[in-house]
C-alpha positions in Angstrom: -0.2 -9.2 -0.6 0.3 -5.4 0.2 -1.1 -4.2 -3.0 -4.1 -6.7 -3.1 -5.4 -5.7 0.7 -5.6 -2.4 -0.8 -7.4 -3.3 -3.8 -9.5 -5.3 -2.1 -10.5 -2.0 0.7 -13.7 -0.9 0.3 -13.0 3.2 1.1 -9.7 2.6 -1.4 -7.4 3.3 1.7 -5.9 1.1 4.5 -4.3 1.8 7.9 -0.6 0.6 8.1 -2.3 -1.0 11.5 -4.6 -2.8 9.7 -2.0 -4.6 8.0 0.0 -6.3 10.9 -2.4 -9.0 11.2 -3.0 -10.4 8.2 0.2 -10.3 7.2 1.6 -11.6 10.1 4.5 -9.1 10.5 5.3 -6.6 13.0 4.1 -3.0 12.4 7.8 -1.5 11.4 8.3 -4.6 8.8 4.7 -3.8 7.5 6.3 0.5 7.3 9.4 -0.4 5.9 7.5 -2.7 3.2 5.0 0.4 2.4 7.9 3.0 2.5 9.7 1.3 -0.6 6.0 0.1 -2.4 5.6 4.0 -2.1 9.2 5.4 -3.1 8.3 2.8 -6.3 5.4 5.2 -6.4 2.8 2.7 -6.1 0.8 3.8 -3.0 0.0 7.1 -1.5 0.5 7.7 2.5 -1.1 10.2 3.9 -0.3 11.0 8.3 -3.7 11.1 10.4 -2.3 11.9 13.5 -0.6 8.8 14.8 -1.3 6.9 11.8 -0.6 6.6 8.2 -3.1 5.3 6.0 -2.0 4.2 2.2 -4.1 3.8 -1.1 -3.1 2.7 -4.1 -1.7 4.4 -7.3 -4.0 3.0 -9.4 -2.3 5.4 -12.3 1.0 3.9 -11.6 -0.5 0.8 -11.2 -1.6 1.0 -15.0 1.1 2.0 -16.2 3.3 -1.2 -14.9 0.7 -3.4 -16.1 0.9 -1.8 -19.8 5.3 -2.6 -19.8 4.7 -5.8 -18.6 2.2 -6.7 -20.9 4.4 -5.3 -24.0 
């Protein structure tokens, strides 16, 4: 659901605040899921002062969908 609310944002990046609600998890559970999503190299974070806002790796992203689809 992670990687779809950032497909789905309309400026391409998402604060890790705007994910608690409609996820329905705390704000660490939502950092902990981004901090692996991103060590798998599939989003970007980038620190705005209290904040950390994440987009996708869409070039990552492509490149998974071409191994699965092999």
């Amino acid at each position: 659901m992670i990687l779809s609310i950032l497909a789905a944002a309309p400026a391409g990046e998402v604060c890790v605040c705007d994910f608690v609600e409609p996820l329905g998890k705390s704000q660490p559970t939502v950092s902990h899921h981004l901090k692996i999503l991103g060590e798998a190299g599939l989003v970007h974070g980038e620190r705005r002062s209290k904040w950390v806002w994440y987009s996708l790796n869409r070039e990552r992203l492509a490149g998974l969908r071409a191994a699965i689809d092999t």
